[in-house]
VOPAGU-2260 file (C-alpha; in pm, 1 decimal, decimal comma):
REM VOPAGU-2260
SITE   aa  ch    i         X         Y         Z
SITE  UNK   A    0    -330,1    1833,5   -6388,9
SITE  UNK   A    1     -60,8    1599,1   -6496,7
SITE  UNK   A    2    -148,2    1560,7   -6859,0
SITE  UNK   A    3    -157,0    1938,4   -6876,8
SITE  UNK   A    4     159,1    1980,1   -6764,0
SITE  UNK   A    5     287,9    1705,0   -6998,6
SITE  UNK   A    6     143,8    1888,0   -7299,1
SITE  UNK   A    7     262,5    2224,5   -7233,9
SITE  UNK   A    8     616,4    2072,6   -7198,2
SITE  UNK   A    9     544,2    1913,8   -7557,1
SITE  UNK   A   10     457,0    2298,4   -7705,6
SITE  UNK   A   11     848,2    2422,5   -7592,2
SITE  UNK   A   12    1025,5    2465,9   -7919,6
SITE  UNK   A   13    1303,5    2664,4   -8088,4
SITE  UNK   A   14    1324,8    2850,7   -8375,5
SITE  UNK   A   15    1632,6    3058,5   -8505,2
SITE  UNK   A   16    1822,7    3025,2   -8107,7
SITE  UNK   A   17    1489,2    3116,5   -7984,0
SITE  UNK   A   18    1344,7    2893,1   -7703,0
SITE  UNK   A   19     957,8    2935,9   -7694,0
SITE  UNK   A   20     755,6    2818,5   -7347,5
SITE  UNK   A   21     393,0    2898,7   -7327,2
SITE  UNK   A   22     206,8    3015,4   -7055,1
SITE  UNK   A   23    -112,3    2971,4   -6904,2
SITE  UNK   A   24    -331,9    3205,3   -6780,6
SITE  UNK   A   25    -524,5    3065,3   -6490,1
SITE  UNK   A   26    -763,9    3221,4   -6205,7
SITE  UNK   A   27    -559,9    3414,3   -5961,8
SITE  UNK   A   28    -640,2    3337,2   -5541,0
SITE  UNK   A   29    -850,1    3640,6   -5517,3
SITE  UNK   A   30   -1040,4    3553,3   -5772,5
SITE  UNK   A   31   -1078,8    3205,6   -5647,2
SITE  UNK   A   32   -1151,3    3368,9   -5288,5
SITE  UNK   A   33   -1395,5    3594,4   -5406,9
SITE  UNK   A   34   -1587,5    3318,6   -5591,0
SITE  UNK   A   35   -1623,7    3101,9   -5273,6
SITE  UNK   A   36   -1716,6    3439,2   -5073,3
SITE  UNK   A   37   -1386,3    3397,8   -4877,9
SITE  UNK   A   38   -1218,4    3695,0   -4993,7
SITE  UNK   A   39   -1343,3    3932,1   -4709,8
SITE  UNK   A   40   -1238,4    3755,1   -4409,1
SITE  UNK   A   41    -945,4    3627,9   -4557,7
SITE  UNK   A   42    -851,4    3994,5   -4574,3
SITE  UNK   A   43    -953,9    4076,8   -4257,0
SITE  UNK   A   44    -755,6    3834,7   -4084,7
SITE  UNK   A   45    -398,8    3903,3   -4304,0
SITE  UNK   A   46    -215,4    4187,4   -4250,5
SITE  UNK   A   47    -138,2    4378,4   -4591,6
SITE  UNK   A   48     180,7    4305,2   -4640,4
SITE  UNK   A   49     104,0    3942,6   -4727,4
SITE  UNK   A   50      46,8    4081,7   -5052,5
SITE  UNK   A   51     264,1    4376,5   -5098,9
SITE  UNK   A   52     556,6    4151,6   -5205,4
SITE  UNK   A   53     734,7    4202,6   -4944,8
SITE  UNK   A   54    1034,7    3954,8   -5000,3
SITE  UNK   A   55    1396,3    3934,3   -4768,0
SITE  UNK   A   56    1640,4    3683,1   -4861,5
SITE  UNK   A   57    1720,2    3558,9   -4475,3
SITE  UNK   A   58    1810,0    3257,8   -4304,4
SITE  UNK   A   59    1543,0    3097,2   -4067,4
SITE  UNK   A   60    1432,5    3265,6   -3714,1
SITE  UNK   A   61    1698,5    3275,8   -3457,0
SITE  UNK   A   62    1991,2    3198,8   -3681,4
SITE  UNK   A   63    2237,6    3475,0   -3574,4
SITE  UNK   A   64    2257,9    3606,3   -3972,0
SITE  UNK   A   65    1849,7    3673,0   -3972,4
SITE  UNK   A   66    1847,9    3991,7   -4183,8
SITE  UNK   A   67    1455,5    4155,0   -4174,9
SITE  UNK   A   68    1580,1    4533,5   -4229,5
SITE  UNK   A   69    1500,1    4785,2   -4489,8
SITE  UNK   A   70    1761,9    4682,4   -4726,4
SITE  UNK   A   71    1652,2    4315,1   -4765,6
SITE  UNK   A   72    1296,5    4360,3   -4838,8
SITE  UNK   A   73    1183,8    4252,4   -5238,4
SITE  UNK   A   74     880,9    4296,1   -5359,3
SITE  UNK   A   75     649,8    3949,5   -5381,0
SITE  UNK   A   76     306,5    3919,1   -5435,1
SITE  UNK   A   77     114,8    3632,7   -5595,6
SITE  UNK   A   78    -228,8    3725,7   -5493,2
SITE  UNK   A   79    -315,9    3813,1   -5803,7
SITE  UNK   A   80     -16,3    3626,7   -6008,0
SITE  UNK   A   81    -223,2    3478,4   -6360,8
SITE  UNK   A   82      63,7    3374,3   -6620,8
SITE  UNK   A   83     214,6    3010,4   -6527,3
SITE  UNK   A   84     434,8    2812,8   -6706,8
SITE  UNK   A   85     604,6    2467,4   -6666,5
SITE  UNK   A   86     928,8    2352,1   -6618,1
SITE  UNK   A   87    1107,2    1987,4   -6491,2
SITE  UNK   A   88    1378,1    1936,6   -6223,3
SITE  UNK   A   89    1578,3    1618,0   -6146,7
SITE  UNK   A   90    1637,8    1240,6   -6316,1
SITE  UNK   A   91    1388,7    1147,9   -6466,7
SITE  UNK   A   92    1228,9    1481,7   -6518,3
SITE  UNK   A   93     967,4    1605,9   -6233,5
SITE  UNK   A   94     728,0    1908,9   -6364,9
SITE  UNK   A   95     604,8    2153,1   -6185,2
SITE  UNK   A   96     355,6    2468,7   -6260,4
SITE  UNK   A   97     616,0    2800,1   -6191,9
SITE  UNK   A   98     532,3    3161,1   -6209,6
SITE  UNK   A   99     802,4    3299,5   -6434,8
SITE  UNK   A  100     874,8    3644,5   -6225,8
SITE  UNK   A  101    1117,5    3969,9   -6321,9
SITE  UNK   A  102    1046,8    4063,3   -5999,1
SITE  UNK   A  103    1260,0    3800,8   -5810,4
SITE  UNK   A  104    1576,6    3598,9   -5910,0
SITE  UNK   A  105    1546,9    3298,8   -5714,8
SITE  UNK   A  106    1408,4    2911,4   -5827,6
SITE  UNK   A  107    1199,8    2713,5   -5537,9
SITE  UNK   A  108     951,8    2478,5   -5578,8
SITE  UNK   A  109     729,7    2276,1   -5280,0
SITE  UNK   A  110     963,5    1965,2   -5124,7
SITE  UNK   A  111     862,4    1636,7   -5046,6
SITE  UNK   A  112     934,4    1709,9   -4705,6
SITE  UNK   A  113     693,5    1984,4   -4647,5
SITE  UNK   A  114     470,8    1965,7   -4385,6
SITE  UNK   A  115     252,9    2217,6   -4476,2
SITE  UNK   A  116    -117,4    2223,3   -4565,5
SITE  UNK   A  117      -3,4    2449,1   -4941,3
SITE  UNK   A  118     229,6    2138,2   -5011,1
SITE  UNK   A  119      32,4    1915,3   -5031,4
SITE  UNK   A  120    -189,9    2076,8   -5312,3
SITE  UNK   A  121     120,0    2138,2   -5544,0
SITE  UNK   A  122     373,7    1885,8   -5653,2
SITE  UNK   A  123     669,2    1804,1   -5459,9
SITE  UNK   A  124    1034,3    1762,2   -5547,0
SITE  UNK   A  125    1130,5    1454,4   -5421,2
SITE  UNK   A  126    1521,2    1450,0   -5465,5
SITE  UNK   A  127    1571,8    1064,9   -5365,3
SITE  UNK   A  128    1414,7     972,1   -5688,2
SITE  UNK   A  129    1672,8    1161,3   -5845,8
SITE  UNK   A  130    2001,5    1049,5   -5946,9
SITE  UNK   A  131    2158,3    1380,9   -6018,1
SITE  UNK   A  132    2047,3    1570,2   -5730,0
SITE  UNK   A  133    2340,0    1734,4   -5476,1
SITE  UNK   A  134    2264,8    1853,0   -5137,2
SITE  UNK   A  135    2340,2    2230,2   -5116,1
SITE  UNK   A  136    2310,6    2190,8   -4673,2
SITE  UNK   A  137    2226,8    2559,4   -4672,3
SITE  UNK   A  138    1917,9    2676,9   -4564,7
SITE  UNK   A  139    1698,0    2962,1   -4669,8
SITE  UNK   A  140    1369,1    3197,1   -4554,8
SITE  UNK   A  141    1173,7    3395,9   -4732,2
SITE  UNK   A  142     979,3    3646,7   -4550,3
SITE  UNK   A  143     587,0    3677,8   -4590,0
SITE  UNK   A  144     428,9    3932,2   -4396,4
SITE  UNK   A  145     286,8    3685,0   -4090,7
SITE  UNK   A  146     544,7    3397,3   -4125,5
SITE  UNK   A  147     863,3    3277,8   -4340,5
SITE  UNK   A  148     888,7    3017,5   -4601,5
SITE  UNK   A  149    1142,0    2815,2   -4534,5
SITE  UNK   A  150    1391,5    2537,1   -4743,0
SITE  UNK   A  151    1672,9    2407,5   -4782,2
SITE  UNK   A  152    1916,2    2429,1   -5081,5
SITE  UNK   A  153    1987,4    2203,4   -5372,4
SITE  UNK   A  154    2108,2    2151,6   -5724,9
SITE  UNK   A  155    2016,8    1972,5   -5971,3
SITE  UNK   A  156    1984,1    1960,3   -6370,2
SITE  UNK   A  157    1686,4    2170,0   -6481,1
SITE  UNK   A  158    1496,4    2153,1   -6816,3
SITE  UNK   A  159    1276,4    2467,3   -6961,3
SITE  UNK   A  160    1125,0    2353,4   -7286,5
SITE  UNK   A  161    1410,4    2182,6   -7475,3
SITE  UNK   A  162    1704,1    2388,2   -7282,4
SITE  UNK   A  163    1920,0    2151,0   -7026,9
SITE  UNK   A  164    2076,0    2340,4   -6728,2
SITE  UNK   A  165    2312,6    2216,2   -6551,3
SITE  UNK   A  166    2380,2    2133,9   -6164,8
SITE  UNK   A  167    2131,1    2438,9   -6104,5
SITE  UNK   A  168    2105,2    2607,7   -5759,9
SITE  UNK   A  169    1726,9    2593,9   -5621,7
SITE  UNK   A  170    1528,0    2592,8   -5317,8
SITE  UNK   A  171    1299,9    2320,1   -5164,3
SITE  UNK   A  172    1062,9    2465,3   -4957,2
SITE  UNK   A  173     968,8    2296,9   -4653,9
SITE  UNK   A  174     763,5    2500,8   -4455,9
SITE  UNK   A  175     474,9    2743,8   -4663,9
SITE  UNK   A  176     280,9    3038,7   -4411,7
SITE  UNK   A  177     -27,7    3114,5   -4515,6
SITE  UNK   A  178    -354,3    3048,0   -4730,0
SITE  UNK   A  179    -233,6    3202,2   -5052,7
SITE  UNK   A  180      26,7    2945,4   -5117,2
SITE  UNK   A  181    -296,2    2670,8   -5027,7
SITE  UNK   A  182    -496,0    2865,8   -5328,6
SITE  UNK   A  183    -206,3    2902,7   -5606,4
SITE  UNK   A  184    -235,9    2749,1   -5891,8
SITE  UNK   A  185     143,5    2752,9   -5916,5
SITE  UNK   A  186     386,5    2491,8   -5777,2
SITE  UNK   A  187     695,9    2775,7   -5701,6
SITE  UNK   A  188     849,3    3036,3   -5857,6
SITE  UNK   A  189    1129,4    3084,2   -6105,7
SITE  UNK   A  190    1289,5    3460,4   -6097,6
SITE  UNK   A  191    1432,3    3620,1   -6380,7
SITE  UNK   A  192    1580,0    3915,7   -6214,6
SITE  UNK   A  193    1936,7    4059,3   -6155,9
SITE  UNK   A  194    2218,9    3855,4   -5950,8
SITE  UNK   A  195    2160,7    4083,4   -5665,3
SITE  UNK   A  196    1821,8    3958,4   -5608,3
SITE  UNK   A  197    1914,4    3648,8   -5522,6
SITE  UNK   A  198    2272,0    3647,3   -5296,6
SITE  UNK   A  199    2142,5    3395,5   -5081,4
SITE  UNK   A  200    2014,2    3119,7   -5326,7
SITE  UNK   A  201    2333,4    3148,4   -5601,9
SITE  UNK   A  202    2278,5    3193,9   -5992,1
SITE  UNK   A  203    1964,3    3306,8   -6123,4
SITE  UNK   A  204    1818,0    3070,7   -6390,2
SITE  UNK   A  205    1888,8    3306,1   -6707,4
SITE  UNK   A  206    2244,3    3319,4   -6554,9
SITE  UNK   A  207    2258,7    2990,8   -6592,6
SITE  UNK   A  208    2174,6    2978,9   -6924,6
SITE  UNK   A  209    2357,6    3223,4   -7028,4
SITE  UNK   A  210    2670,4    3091,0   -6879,4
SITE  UNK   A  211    2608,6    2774,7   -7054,1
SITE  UNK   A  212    2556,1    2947,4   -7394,9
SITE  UNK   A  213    2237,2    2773,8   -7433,5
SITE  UNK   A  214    2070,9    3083,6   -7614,6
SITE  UNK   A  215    2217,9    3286,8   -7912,0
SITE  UNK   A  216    2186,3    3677,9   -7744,8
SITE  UNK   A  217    2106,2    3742,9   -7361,9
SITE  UNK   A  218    1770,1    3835,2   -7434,8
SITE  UNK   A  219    1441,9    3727,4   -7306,6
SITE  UNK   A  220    1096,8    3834,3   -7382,4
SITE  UNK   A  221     722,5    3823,0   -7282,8
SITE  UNK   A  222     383,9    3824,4   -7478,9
SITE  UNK   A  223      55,0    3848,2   -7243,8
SITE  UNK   A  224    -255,4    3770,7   -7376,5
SITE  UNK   A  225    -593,5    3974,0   -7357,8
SITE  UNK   A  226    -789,6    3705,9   -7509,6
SITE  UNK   A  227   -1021,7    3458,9   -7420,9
SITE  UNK   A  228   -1146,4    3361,8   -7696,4
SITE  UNK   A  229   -1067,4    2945,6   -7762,1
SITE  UNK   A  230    -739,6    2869,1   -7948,0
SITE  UNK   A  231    -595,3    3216,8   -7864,5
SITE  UNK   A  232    -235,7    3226,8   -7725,7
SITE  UNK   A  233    -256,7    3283,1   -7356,9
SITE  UNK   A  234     145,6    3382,8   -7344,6
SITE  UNK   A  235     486,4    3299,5   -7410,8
SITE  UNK   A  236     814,8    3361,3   -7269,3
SITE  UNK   A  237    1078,6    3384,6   -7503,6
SITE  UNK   A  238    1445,9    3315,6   -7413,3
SITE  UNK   A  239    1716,2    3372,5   -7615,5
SITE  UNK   A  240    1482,4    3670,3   -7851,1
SITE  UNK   A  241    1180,3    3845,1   -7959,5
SITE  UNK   A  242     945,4    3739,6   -8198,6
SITE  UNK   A  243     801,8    4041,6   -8439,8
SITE  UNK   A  244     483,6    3817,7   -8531,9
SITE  UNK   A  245     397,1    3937,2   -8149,8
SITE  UNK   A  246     453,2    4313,8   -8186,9
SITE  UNK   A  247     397,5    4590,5   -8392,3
SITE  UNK   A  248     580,1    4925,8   -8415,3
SITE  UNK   A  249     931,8    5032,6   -8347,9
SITE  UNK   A  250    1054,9    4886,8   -8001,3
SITE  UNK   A  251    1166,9    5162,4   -7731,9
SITE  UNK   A  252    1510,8    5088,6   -7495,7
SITE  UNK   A  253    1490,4    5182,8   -7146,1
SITE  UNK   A  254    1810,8    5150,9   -6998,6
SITE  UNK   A  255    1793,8    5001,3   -6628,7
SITE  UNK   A  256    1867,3    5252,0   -6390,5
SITE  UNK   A  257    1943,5    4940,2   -6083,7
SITE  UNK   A  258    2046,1    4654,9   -6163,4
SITE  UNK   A  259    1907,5    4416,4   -5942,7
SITE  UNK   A  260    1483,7    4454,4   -6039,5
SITE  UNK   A  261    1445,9    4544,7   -6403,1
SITE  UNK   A  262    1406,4    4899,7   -6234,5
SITE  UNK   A  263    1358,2    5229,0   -6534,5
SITE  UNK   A  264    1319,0    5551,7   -6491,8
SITE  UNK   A  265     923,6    5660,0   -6568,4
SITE  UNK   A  266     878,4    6004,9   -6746,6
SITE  UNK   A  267     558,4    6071,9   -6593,1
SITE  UNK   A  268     158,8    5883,9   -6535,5
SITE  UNK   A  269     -86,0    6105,3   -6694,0
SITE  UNK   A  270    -482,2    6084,5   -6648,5
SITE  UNK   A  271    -678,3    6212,8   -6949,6
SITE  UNK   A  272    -340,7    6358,7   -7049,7
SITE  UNK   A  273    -369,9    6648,1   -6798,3
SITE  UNK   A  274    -313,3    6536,1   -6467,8
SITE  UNK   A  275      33,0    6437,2   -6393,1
SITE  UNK   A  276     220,4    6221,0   -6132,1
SITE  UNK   A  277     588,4    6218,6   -6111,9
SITE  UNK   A  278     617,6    6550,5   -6217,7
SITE  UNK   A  279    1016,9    6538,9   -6191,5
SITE  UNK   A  280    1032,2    6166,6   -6233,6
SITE  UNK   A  281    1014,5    5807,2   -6079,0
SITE  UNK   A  282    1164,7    5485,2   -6093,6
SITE  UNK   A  283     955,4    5184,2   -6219,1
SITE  UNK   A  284     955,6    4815,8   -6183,2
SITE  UNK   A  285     879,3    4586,6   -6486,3
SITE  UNK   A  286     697,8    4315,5   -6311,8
SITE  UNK   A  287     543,4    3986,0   -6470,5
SITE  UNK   A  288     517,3    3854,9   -6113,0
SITE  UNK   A  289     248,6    4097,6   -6024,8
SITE  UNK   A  290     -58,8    4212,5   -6185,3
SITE  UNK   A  291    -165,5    4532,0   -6094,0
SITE  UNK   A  292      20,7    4879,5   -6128,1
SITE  UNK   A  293     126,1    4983,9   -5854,7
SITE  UNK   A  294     245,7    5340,8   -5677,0
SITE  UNK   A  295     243,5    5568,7   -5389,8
SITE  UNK   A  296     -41,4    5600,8   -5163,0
SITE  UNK   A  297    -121,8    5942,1   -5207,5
SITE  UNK   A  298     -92,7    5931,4   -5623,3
SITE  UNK   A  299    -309,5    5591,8   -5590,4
SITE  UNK   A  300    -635,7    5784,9   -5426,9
SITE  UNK   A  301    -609,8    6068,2   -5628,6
SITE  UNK   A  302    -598,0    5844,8   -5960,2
SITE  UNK   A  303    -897,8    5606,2   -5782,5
SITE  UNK   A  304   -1107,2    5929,3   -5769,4
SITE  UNK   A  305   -1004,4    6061,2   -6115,6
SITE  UNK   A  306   -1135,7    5745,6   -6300,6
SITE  UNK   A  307   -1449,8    5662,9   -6050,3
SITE  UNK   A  308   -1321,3    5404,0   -5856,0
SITE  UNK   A  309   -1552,0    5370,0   -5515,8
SITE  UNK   A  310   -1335,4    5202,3   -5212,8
SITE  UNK   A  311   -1509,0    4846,3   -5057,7
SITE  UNK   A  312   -1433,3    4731,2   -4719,8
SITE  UNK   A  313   -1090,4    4538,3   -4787,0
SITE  UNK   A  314    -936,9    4769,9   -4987,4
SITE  UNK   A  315    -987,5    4713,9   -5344,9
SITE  UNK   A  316   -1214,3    4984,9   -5580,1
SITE  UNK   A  317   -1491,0    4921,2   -5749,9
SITE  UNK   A  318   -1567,5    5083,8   -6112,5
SITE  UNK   A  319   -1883,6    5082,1   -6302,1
SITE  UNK   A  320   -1842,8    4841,9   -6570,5
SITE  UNK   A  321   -2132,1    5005,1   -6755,8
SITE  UNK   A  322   -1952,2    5341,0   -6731,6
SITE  UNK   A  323   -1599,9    5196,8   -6891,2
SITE  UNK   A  324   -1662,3    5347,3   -7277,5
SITE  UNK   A  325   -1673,2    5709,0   -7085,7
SITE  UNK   A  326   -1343,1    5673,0   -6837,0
SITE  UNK   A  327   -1038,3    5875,8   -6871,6
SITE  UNK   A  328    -704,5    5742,7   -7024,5
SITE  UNK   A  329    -387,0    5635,3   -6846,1
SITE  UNK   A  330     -90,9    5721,1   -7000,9
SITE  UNK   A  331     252,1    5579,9   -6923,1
SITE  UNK   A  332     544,8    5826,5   -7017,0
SITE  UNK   A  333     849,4    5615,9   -7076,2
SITE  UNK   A  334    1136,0    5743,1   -7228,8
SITE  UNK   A  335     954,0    6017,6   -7438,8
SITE  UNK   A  336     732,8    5733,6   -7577,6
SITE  UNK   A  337     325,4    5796,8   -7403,7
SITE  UNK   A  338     161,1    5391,0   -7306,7
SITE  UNK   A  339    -184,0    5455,8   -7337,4
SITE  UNK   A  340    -415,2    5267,6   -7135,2
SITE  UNK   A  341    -798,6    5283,6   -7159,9
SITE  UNK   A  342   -1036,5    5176,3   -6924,1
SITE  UNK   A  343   -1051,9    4855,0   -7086,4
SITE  UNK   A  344    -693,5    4805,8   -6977,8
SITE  UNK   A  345    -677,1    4899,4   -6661,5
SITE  UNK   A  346   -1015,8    4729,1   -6544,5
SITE  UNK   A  347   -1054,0    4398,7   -6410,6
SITE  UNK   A  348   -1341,8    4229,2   -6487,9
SITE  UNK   A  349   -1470,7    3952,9   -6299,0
SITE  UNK   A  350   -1819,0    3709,5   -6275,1
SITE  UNK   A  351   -1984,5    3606,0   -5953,0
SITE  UNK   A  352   -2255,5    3421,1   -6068,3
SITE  UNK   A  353   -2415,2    3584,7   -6325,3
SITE  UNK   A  354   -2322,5    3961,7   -6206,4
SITE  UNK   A  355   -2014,0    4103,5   -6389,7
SITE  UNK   A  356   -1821,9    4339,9   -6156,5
SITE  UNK   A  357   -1499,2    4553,9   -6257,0
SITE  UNK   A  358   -1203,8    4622,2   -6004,5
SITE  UNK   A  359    -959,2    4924,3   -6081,2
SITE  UNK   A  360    -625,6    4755,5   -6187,4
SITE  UNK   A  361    -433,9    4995,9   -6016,6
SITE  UNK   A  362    -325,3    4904,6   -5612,0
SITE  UNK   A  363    -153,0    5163,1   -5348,0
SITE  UNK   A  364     188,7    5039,6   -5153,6
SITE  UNK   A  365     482,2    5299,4   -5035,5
SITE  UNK   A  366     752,1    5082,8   -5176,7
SITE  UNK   A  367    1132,0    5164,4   -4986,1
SITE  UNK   A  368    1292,3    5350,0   -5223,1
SITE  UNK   A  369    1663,3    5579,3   -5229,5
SITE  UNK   A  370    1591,3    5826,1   -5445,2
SITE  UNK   A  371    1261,8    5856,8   -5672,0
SITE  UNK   A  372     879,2    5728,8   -5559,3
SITE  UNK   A  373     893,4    5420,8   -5685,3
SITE  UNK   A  374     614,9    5206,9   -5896,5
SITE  UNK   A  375     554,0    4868,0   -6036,3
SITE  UNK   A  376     438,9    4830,0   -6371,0
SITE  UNK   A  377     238,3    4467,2   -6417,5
SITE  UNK   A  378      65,9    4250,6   -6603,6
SITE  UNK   A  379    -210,9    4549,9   -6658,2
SITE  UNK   A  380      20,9    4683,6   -6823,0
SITE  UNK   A  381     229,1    4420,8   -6975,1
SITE  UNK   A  382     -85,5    4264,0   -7181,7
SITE  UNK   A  383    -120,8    4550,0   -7363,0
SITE  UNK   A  384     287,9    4595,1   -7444,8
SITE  UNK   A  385     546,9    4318,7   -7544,0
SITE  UNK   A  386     829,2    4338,1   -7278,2
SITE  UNK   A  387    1228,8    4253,6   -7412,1
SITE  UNK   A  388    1460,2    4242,0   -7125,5
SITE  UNK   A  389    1801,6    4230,6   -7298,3
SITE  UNK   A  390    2071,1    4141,5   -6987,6
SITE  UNK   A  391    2337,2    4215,4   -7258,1
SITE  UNK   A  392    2275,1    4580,4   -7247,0
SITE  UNK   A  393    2101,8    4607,2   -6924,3
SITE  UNK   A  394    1813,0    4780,9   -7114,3
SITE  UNK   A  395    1411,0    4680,9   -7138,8
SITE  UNK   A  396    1230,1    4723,5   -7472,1
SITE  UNK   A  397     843,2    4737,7   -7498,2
SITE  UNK   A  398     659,2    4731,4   -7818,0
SITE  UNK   A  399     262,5    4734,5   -7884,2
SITE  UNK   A  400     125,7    4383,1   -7849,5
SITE  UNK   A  401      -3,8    4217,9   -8135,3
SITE  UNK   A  402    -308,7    4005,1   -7987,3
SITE  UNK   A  403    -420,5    3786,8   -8247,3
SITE  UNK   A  404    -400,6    3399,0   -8277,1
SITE  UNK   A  405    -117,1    3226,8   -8388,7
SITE  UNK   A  406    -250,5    3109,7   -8719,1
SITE  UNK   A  407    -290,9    3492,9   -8815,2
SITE  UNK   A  408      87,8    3535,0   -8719,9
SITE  UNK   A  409     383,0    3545,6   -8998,2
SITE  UNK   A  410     635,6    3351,6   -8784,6
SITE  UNK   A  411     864,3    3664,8   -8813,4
SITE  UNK   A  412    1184,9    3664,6   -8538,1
SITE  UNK   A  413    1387,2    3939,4   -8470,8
SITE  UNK   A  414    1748,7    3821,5   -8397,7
């Protein structure tokens, strides 16, 4: 795993104030529990919010300032997290494998003094080998479903492809609940959401960076792979730009209706372009940290039913991957622009032995909302759209995904 991480740290590079870091695309837990026949009685034993991201900023368990209400949950769910990328902490550099999520704003990775089973599959910060590490002394929870996560704070100088950051605030987890954290392929996580996401562990990452002036414009960007095919760019974040080689078409603003997610407002979700959800309108969630789209329970079953999803024991629906060619669209309404996502989208395909099965890519959860139902758009449909966040205008841009390999690509950058 080491020489992996070595060589994807090697790819970083910047072009025109752009700094490039690739991602992988690796097997998500469910897919690693359903290929060791695991997945059903892990389910049954979990309660559902262990995957509904779920996530409170909190101090441990019977600290008076606990805070587990309503207006501390975020949304966190790595069950089916797939794009990774790498990153270094510390003197001399120590890497580690991070989900890079818009659905959170906080840095953590595993500590060296974690005592639990996940830690010791993951690497582990180990801040008395480095020589510019400061002890923070605060502590932190995170709040998953059965248990908490739990750390202690730190800074340190971080590195993201060739970028330095200074003295930046993270957590070291200590304690890790749960089997999903065992089956990650990721170390931690590295958020890239607004300020308010993140009022117990300090200033986000791109914060950071941006405070430092370490990037030309306060922009950062995502490309998600389809492919599978050999040589094929799996991803890339892209902080400080967009590159036009990975998109084709005009790009469409959304501006950010709260400014703590990178929360839009969604027109409407059509299926076959006659039945519509959010008839007067909903607010949506542009989420790299999660893979599925996501929406209200009621909308959910009655889109399952409209594109032939069958319902299994735990949950998840089933389509018939030789019926795909004949299955309604999904379109996306976003700021009078339609998404349009076919079955080959919005299906999850997946091999147990030598049997193919497809999942519907779409989950149900009644996320807390103010006003409008509120959804979460992921990496179903982020593969198929390129993704600008611009923090400068407090606006997200998508764009339709050019999914070729780089050797077809002109190098083009849009500054």
């Amino acid at each position: 795993m080491r020489w992996m991480v070595l060589a994807l740290l090697c790819c970083a590079w910047t072009a025109h104030g752009v700094i490039r870091i690739p991602l992988r695309r690796m097997l998500s837990v469910r897919t690693q529990l359903r290929a060791t026949h695991r997945l059903e009685d892990f389910m049954r034993d979990h309660q559902p919010d262990v995957f509904n991201r779920r996530y409170a900023q909190c101090y441990p368990p019977g600290t008076p300032s606990l805070r587990l209400d309503k207006s501390s949950e975020r949304l966190y769910n790595f069950m089916d997290a797939q794009y990774y990328g790498v990153i270094s902490l510390g003197t001399p550099e120590q890497n580690f494998t991070v989900v890079f999520d818009t659905g959170s704003a906080d840095l953590w990775v595993p500590s060296s003094y974690c005592v639990s089973e996940a830690c010791g599959m993951h690497h582990k910060f180990k801040a008395f080998e480095s020589s510019t590490f400061n002890h923070d002394g605060r502590m932190f929870g995170i709040h998953y479903g059965k248990g908490h996560m739990l750390g202690i704070m730190g800074r340190d100088v971080l590195k993201i492809g060739p970028v330095t950051v200074l003295n930046q605030e993270f957590g070291e987890s200590v304690y890790e609940p749960g089997f999903v954290f065992v089956m990650a392929k990721f170390d931690g996580v590295l958020g890239l959401g607004y300020p308010s996401l993140a009022e117990e562990l300090g200033n986000p990452v791109f914060d950071s960076i941006m405070n430092q002036k370490a990037v030309d414009q306060p922009i950062f960007s995502f490309y998600l792979s389809k492919s599978k095919r050999s040589g094929d760019p799996e991803g890339e974040l892209l902080l400080g730009g967009m590159d036009e080689a990975l998109y084709s078409g005009p790009i469409n603003w959304n501006p950010v209706t709260l400014k703590s997610y990178w929360q839009i407002q969604m027109a409407s979700l059509q299926v076959q372009g006659a039945s519509s959800f959010c008839p007067r309108g909903c607010q949506a969630i542009i989420d790299t940290g999660t893979s599925l789209i996501i929406g209200p329970t009621h909308d959910i079953l009655t889109l399952q039913q409209l594109i032939g999803a069958t319902p299994t024991s735990i949950g998840e629906y089933l389509i018939d991957c030789a019926r795909l060619s004949s299955l309604p669209q999904v379109t996306i309404v976003l700021n009078g622009v339609e998404y349009v996502l076919t079955a080959e989208s919005y299906v999850r395909r997946e091999l147990m032995g030598d049997r193919e099965i497809c999942f519907s890519g779409f989950q149900a959860d009644d996320l807390p909302s103010s006003v409008d139902p509120l959804w979460i758009l992921g990496d179903v449909f982020l593969s198929e759209f390129y993704s600008i966040y611009d923090r400068g205008q407090d606006r997200v841009g998508f764009a339709k995904a050019r999914h070729t390999s780089y050797t077809e690509m002109d190098g083009g950058m849009d500054r």
